[in-house]
C-alpha positions, -999 to 999 in steps of 0.1 A, spaced: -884 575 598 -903 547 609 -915 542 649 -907 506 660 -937 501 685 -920 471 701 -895 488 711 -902 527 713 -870 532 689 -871 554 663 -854 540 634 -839 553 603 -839 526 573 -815 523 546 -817 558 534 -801 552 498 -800 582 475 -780 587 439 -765 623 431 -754 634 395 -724 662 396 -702 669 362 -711 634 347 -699 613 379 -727 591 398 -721 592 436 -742 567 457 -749 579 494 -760 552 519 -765 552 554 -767 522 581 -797 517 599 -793 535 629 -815 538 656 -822 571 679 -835 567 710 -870 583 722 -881 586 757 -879 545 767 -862 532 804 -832 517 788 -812 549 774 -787 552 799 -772 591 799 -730 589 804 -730 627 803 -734 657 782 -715 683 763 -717 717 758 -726 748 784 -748 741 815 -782 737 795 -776 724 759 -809 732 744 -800 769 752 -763 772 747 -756 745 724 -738 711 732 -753 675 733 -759 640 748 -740 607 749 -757 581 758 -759 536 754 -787 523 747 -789 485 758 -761 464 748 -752 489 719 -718 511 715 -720 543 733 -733 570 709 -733 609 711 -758 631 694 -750 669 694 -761 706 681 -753 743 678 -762 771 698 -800 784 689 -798 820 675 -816 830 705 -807 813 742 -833 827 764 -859 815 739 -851 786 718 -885 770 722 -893 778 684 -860 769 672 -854 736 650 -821 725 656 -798 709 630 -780 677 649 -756 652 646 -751 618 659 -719 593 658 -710 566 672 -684 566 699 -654 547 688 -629 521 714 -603 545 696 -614 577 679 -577 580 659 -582 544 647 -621 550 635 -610 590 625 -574 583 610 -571 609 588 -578 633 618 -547 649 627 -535 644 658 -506 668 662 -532 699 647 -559 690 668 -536 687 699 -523 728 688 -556 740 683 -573 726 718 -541 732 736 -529 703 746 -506 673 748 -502 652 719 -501 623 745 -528 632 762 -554 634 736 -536 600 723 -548 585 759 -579 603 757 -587 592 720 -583 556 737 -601 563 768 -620 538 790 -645 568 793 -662 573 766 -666 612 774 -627 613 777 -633 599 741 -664 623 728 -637 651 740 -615 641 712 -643 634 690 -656 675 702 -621 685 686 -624 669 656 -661 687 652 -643 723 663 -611 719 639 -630 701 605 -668 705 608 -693 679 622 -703 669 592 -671 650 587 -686 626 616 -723 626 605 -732 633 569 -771 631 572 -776 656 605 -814 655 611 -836 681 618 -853 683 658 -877 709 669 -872 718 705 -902 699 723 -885 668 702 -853 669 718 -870 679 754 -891 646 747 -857 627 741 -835 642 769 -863 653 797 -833 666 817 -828 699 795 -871 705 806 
């Protein structure tokens, strides 16, 4: 990761690796995405999770400028009352106009069974002025097939890094 000291962005460049597995070549690549670090113009919509997510586990959706809205989230530290020491494992994605467009091989009808609720309702949800109405059906996606199945790359964050980026979990 490179800082961008025009901006106070943190960006990640290109990363472009090659894996080998039973005589097949795979190429991974990912876009340059940009995470935000403690500068005026990341704009909080919300936050997921329990009350305090650096203790119970959850995570942050915020817009940054003009950009889509975007939603970074982790699991719960192995130990709440002290996760100062812990280095969390998180994930970030993008927050789609339409989450069953972007995630079409996401099943609507199994998600809707396992959350307990109405096909319809997480249809209107997935499409969603709010983008938290739509990081809710993104959240089910994450509990039913894995998070990894939004982010491939989840990056590593100490505590003090994510209390830098989201001051309100100090």
């Amino acid at each position: 990761m490179a800082d961008d000291n025009s901006t106070g962005d943190k960006a990640v460049w290109g990363l472009l690796g090659l894996a080998v597995g039973a005589g097949t070549m795979y190429v991974l690549a990912k876009e340059n995405i940009y995470r935000p670090n403690p500068v005026e113009d990341v704009e909080v919509l919300g936050t997921t999770g329990d009350v305090n997510a650096l203790h119970y586990g959850g995570g942050v959706v915020s817009k940054q400028g003009d950009s889509d809205p975007q939603w970074m989230w982790w699991d719960e530290p192995p130990d709440s009352d002290h996760p100062e020491g812990h280095t969390y494992t998180a994930y970030w994605a993008d927050v789609p106009d339409d989450v069953f467009e972007e995630y079409d091989w996401a099943d609507l009808h199994a998600l809707a069974r396992s959350t307990g609720q109405d096909v319809d309702d997480m249809r209107a949800m997935a499409k969603s002025s709010n983008p938290l109405d739509r990081v809710s059906v993104m959240e089910a996606i994450v509990f039913f097939y894995g998070p990894i199945e939004l982010d491939m790359y989840p990056e590593k964050y100490s505590y003090a890094d994510l209390v830098r980026m989201w001051p309100m979990f100090a």
